[in-house]
TIGU-736035 format. One record per residue (C-alpha): residue in three letters; x, y, z. Coordinates in steps of 0.5 Angstrom, whole numbers, padded with zeros to 4 digits, always signed. Example, Ala and Ser with C-alpha at 12.3 -4.5 7.8 and 13.67 -1.06 7.14 Angstrom:
2
ALA+0025-0009+0016;SER+0027-0002+0014;
//
This chain:
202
UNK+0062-0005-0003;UNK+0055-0003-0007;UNK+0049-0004-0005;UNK+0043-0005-0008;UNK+0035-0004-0005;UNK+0029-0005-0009;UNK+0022-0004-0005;UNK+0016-0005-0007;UNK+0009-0004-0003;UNK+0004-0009-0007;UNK+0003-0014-0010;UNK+0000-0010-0017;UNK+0008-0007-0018;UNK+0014-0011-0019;UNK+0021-0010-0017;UNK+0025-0013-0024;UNK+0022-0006-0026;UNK+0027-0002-0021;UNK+0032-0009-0020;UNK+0032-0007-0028;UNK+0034+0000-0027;UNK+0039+0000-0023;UNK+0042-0005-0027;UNK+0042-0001-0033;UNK+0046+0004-0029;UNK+0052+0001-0027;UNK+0053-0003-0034;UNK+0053+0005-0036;UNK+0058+0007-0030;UNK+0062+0000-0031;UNK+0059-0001-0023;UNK+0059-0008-0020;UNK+0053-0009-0015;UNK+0056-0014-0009;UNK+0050-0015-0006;UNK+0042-0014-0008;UNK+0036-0013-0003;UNK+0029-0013-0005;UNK+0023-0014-0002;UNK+0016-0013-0002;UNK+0013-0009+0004;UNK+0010-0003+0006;UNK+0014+0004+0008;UNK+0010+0005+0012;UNK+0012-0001+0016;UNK+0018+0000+0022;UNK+0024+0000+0019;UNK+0026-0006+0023;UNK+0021-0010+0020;UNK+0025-0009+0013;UNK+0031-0012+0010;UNK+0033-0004+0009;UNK+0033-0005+0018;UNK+0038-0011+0018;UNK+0042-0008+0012;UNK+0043-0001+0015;UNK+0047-0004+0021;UNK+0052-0007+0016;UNK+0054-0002+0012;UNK+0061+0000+0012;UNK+0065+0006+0011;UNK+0066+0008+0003;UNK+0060+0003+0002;UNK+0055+0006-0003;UNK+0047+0004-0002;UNK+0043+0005-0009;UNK+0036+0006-0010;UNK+0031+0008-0015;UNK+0028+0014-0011;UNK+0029+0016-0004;UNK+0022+0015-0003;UNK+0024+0007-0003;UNK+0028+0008+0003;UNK+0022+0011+0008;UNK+0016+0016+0007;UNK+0017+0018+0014;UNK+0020+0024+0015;UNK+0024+0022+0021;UNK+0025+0014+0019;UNK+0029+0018+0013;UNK+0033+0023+0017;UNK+0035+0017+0021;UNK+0037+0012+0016;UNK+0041+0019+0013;UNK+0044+0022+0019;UNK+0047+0014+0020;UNK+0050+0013+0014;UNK+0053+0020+0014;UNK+0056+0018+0021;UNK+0058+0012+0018;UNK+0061+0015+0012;UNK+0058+0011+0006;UNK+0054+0013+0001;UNK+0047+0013-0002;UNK+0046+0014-0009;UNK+0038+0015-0012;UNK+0038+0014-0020;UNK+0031+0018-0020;UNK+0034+0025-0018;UNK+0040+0024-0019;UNK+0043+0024-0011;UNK+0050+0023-0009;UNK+0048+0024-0001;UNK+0055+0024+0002;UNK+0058+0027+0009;UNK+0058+0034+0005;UNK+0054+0039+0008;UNK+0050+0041+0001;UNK+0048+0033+0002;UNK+0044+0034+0008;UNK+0040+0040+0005;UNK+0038+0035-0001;UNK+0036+0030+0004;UNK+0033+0034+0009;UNK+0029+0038+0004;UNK+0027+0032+0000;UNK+0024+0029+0006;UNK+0020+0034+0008;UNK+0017+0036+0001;UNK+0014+0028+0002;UNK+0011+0029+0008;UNK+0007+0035+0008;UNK+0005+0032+0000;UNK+0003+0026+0005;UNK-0001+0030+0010;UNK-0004+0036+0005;UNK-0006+0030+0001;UNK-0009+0026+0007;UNK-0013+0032+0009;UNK-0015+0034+0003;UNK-0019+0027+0002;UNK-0022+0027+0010;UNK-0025+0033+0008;UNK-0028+0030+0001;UNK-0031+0026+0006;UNK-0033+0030+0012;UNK-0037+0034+0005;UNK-0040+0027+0002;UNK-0042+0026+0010;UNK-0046+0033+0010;UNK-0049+0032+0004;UNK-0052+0025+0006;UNK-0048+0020+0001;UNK-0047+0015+0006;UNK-0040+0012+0006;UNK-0037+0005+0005;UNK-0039-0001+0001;UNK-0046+0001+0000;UNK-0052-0005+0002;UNK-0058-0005-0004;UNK-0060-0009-0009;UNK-0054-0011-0012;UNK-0050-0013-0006;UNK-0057-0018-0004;UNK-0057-0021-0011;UNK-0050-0023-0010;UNK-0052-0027-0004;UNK-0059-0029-0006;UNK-0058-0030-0013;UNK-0055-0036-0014;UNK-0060-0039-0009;UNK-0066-0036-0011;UNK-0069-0043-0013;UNK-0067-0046-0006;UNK-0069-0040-0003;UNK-0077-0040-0007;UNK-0078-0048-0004;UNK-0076-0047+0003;UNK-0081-0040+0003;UNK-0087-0045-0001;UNK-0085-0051+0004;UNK-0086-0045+0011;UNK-0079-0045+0013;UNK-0078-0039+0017;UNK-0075-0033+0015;UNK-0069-0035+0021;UNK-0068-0041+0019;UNK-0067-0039+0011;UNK-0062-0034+0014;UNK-0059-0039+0017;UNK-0058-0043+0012;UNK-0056-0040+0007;UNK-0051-0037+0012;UNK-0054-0029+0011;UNK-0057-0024+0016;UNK-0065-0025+0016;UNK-0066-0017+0015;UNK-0062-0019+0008;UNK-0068-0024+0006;UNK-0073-0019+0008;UNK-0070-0014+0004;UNK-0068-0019-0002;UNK-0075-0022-0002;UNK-0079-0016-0002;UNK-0075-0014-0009;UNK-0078-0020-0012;UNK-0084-0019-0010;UNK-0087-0017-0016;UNK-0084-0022-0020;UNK-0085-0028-0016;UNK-0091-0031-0013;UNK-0091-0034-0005;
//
């Protein structure tokens, strides 16, 4: 049996791209695809979680799993040694049309795949460190971190109401009950009101 598994971690990417690919290979090498398993869910999910986890299982000796890039499979180090380390047991094969592998039970796969996997984690965790510390930098240089709280995100909220908003101030509604209202934190209508203080008269 040939399988083939497509993988994508958003709903921003597609897999016709991958399905595309992969298709386009076997009419090149006269392969007949018995079975396609695609989804759309995150590596980073436990590999029971995905199709990938219940297919494994039913893999047979002499069965070839394609995939696009070894990366489809897992970007855990560990989670891909451990779905290699049981196809190998299980003497089926995986295909990656990408760097063109052909891991099987030979020795020479085992290093691919072991060398592939570990380049992917330390790319992981180098590009991890290096945003953790962009940010510690960005914290000591006093730029505040987050969704910034200022004039334009009170506009978004206020704005539409601003007309509604300036009867209830000239009617003495309090400031509590406005918040309340309009479903903001009463700071938000003491900090939107003092903006607009020099253009409106209350």
């Amino acid at each position: 049996m040939i399988y083939a598994y497509c993988r994508v971690s958003t709903t921003h990417q597609t897999e016709e791209n991958q399905h595309f690919v992969i298709e386009q290979y076997a009419k090149e090498n006269n392969l007949t695809v018995d079975v396609w398993v695609e989804e759309t869910i995150s590596s980073g999910k436990r590999l029971s979680e995905r199709k990938l986890g219940k297919l494994i299982p039913k893999l047979e000796s002499g069965d070839i799993l394609i995939t696009t890039e070894i990366s489809r499979l897992a970007r855990s180090l560990m989670e891909l040694m451990g779905i290699l380390q049981t196809c190998l047991e299980k003497e089926c094969q995986i295909w990656t049309l990408k760097e063109n592998f052909r891991l099987g039970t030979d020795v020479q796969s085992k290093v691919l795949a072991f060398a592939f996997g570990l380049s992917a984690e330390l790319s992981k965790s180098l590009l991890q460190a290096r945003v953790r510390e962009s940010l510690a930098r960005l914290k000591a240089n006093g730029k505040k971190l987050g969704r910034p709280f200022g004039a334009k995100s009170r506009e978004l909220k206020l704005e539409k109401h601003r007309h509604r908003l300036e009867l209830m101030i000239k009617r003495g509604i309090s400031k509590t009950k406005i918040a309340k209202t309009l479903g903001v934190h009463k700071c938000t209508i003491y900090n939107y009101l003092k903006e607009i203080r020099q253009s409106a008269d209350y």
